[in-house]
C-alpha positions as CSV (number, residue, x, y, z in Angstrom):
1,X,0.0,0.0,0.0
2,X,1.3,3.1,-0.8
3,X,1.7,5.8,2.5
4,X,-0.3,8.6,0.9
5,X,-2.7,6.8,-0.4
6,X,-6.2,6.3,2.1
7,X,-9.0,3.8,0.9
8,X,-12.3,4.6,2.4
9,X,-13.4,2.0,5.2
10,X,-16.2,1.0,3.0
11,X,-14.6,1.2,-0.3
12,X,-12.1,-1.4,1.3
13,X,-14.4,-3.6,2.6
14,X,-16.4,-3.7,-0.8
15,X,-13.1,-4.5,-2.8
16,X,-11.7,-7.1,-0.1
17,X,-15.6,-8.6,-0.2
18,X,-15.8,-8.6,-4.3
19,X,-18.6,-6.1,-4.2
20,X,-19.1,-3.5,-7.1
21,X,-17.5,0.1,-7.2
22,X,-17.2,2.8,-9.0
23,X,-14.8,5.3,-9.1
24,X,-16.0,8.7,-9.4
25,X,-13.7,12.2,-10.5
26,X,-13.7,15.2,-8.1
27,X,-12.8,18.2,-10.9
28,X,-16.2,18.6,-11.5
29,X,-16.7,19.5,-8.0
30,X,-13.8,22.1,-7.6
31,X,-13.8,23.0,-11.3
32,X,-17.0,21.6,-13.1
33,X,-19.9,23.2,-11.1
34,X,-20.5,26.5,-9.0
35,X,-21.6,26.1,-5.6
36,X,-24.0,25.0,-4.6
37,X,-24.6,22.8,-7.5
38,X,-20.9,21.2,-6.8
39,X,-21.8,19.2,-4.3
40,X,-25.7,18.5,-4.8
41,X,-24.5,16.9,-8.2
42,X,-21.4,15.0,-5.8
43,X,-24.1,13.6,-3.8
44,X,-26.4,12.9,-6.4
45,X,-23.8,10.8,-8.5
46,X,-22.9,9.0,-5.3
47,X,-26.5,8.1,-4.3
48,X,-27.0,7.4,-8.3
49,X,-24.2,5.0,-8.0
50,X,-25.6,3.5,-4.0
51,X,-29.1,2.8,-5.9
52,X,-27.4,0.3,-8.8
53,X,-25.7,-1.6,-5.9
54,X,-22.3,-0.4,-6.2
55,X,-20.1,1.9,-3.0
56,X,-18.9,5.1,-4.9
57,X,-15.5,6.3,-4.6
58,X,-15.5,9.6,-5.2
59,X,-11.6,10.1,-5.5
60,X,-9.5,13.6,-4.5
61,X,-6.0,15.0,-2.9
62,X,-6.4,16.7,0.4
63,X,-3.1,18.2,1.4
64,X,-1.1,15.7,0.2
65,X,-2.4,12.8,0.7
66,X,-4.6,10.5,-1.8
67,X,-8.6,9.7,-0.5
68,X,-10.6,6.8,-2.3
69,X,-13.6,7.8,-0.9
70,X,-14.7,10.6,0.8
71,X,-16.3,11.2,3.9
72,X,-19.1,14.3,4.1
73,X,-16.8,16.4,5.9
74,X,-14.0,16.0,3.1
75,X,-16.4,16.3,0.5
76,X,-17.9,19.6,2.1
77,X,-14.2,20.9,2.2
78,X,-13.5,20.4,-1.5
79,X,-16.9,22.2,-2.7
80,X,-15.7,25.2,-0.8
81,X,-11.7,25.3,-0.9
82,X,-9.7,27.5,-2.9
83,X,-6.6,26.9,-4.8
84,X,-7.4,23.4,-5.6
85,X,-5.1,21.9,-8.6
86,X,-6.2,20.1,-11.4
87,X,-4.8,16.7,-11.2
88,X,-3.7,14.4,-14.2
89,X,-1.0,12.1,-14.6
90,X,2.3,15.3,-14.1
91,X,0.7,16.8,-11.5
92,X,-0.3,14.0,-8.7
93,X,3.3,14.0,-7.8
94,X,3.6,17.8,-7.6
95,X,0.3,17.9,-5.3
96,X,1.1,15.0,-2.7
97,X,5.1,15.9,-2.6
98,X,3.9,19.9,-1.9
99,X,1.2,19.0,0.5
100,X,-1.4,20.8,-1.3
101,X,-5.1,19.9,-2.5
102,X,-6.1,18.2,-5.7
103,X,-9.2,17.3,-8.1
104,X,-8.5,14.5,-9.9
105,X,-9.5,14.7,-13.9
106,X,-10.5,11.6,-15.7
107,X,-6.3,10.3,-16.0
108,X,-5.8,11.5,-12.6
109,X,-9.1,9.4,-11.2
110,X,-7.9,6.4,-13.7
111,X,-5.0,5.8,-12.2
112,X,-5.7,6.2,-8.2
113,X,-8.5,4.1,-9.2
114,X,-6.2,1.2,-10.8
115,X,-3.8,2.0,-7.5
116,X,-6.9,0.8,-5.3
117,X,-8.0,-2.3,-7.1
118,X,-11.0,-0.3,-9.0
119,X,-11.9,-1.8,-12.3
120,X,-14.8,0.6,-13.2
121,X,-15.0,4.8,-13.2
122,X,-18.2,7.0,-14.3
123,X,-17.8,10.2,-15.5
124,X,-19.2,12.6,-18.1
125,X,-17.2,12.9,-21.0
126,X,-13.0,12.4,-21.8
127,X,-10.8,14.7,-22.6
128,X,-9.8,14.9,-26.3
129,X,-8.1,16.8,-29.5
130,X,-9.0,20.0,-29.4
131,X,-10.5,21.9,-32.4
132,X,-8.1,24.1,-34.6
133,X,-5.2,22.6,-32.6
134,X,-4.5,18.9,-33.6
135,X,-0.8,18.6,-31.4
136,X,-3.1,19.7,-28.7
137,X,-4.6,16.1,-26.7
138,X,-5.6,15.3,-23.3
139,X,-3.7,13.7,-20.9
140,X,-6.9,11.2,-20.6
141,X,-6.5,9.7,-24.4
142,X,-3.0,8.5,-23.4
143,X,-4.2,7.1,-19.8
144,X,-6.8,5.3,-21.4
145,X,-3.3,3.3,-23.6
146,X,-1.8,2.8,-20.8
147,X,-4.0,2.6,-17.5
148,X,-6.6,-0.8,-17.0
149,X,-9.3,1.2,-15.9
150,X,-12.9,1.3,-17.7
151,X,-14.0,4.7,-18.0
152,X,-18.1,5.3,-18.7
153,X,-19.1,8.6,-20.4
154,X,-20.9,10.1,-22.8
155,X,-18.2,10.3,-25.4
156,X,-15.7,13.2,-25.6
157,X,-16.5,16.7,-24.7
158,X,-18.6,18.1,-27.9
159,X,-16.3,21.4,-27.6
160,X,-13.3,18.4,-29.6
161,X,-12.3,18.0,-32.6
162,X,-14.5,14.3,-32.4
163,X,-13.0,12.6,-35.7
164,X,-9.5,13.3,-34.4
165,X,-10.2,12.1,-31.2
166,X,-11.4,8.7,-32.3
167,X,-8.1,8.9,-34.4
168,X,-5.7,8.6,-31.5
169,X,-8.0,6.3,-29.8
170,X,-8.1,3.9,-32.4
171,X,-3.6,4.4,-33.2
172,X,-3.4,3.7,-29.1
173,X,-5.9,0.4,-29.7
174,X,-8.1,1.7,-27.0
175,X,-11.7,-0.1,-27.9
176,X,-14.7,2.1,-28.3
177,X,-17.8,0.8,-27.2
178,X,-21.2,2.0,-27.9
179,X,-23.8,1.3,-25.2
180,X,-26.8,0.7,-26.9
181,X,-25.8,3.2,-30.1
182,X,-24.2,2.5,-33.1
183,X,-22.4,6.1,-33.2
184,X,-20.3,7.9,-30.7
185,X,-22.3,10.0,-28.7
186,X,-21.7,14.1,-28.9
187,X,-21.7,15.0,-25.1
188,X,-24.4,17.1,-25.1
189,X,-26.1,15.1,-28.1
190,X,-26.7,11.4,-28.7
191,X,-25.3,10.8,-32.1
192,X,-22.3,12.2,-34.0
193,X,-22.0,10.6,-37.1
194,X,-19.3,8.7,-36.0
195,X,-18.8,4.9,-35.2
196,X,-18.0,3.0,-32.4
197,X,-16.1,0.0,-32.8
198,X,-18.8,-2.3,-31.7
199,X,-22.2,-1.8,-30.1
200,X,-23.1,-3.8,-27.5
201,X,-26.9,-3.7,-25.6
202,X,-26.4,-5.4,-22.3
203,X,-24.1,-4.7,-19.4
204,X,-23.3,-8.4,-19.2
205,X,-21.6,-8.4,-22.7
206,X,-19.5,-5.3,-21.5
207,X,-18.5,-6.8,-18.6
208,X,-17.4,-10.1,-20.7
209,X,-15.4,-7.6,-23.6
210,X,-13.1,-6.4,-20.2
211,X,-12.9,-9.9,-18.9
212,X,-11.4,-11.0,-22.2
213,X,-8.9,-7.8,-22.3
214,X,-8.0,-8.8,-19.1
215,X,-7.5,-12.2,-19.9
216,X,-5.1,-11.5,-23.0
217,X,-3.2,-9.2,-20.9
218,X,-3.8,-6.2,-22.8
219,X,-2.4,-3.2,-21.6
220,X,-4.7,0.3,-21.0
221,X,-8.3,0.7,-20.6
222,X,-11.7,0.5,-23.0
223,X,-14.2,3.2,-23.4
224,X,-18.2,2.8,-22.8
225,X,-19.9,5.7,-24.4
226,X,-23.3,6.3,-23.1
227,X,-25.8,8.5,-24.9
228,X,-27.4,10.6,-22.3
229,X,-31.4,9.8,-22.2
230,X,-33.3,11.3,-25.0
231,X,-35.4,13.9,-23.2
232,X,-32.5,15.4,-21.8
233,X,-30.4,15.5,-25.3
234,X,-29.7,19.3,-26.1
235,X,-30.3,19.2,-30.3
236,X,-27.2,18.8,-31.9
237,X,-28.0,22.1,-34.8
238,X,-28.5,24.5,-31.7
239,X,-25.6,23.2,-29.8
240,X,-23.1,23.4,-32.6
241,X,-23.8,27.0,-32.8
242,X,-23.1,28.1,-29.5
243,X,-19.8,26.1,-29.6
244,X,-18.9,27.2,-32.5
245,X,-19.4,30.8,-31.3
246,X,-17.3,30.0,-28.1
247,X,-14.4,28.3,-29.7
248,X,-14.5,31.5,-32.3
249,X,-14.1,33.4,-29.2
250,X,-11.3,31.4,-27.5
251,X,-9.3,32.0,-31.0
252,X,-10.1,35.8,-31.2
253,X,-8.7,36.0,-27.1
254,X,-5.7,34.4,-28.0
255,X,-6.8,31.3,-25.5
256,X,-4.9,28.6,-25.4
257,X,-3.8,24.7,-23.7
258,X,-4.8,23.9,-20.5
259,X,-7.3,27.4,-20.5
260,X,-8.9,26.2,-23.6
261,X,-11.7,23.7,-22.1
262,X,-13.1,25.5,-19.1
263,X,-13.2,28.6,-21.1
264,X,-15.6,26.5,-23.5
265,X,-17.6,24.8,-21.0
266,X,-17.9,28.1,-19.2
267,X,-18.9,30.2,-22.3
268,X,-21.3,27.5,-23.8
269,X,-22.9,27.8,-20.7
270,X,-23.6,31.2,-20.8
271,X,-24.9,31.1,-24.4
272,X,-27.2,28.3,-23.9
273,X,-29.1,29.9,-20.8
274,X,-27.6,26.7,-18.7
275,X,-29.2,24.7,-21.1
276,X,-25.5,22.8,-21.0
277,X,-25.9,22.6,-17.7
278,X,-29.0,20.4,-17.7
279,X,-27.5,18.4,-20.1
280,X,-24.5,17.8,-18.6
281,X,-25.8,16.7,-15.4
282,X,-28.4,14.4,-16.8
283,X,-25.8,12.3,-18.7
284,X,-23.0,12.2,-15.5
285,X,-26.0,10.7,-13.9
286,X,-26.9,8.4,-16.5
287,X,-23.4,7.5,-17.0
288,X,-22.9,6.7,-13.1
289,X,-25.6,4.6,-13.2
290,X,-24.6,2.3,-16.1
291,X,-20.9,2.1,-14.4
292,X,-22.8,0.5,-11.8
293,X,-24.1,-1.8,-13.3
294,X,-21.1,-2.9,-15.5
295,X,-19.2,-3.4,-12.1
296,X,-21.6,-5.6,-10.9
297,X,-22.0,-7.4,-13.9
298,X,-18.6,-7.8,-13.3
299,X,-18.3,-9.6,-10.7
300,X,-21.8,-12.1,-11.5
């Protein structure tokens, strides 16, 4: 066991009892939401999670040392606190080393998650390519090469250059899978145009695609796209507009990198009249639910 690391009394007695979990990011709690919202959406994907059958491990740095799991307390400290770092793969040693606070992204939450013996993480949507800037790729497209972790969402973020994103997914060999859809979904949307590598209808034939990886000893993760449910979908014609207008806006500001995405999210949020928002919430929800489900499936 690693010193800085701290598994949650429950989250250990789930794993050491071969009982589902699901690990869950914290950046949408210092970065993703305002308060309040932060934590009533925390909460919610926890419960969502508790109501499939499956303990939720929501993970997160608190000065310096690694949670899996959080209790109320902490999770009441990291919807208020300040100065909280984003943390992918480069910056996890940065935070624990300094003694400082972290929210893990989806490559920071894959790989605590693979530290603690969890096979299964919900979340919205992956990083990605970014639009206009090809050389410019998440941290969480090469975590999901190298890192055996199963990560649930609702594609990429619909702010990414989608086609080039599927691109380095498919050069790394990191299997798409399309949970009852035969395309990628957008994020905000259900369908892209694009396809997934295979679509599968049942949670039971997931969980056997990651037993055979497994078995073959293949090295990173696979992808479960989700589409959000159809009465919360945001229609695709009026959300490509408002992006569009945002990422137009990001290029005339000059912003760039890491800056790029929460300018985006922010902006499109605006523009829509939170209609983003709703969406957004509605598929992390939808998304925690189906991880559940795939981890217990797992382990039938």
């Amino acid at each position: 066991m690693k010193p800085f690391l701290h598994i949650h009394p429950e989250v250990q007695a789930a794993l050491a009892d071969h009982q589902p979990v699901v690990a869950l990011e914290s950046t949408l709690i210092t970065h993703g939401f305002p308060a309040p919202d932060n934590l009533e959406i925390a909460r919610a994907l926890e419960e969502a999670v508790r109501e499939q059958g499956a303990v939720p491990a929501t993970i997160a740095v608190l000065s310096g040392q690694i949670y899996v799991g959080l209790t109320p307390a902490q999770l009441d400290y990291l919807g208020s606190a300040k100065n909280v770092r984003k943390c992918s793969r480069r910056d996890l040693p940065l935070v624990v080393a300094r003694a400082e606070d972290g929210a893990t992204t989806v490559a920071g939450t894959m790989i605590v998650a693979h530290w603690a013996g969890i096979q299964v993480f919900g979340t919205g949507g992956i990083g990605g390519v970014h639009r206009d800037h090809p050389f410019d790729e998440s941290a969480d497209l090469l975590e999901l090469a190298n890192t055996p972790v199963t990560v649930v969402c609702a594609g990429a973020k619909a702010i990414l250059d989608l086609p080039l994103t599927l691109e380095v997914l498919e050069t790394h060999g990191v299997p798409v899978i399309g949970y009852q859809t035969d395309e990628l979904p957008a994020f905000y949307y259900r369908r892209s145009g694009l396809p997934v590598d295979v679509r599968v209808d049942s949670v039971g034939e997931i969980a056997r695609i990651i037993q055979m990886h497994q078995a073959m000893g293949l090295k990173g993760g696979i992808l479960v796209t989700v589409p959000l449910p159809e009465k919360d979908e945001w229609p695709a014609v009026e959300a490509q507009l408002i992006i569009e207008q945002a990422v137009a806006e990001a290029r005339r500001l000059g912003i760039v990198g890491k800056n790029v995405t929460p300018f985006l999210l922010d902006r499109v949020n605006e523009l829509s009249g939170q209609r983003s928002k709703q969406a957004n919430i509605a598929l992390l929800l939808n998304n925690a639910r189906v991880a559940a489900q795939i981890a217990g499936a797992l382990l039938e």
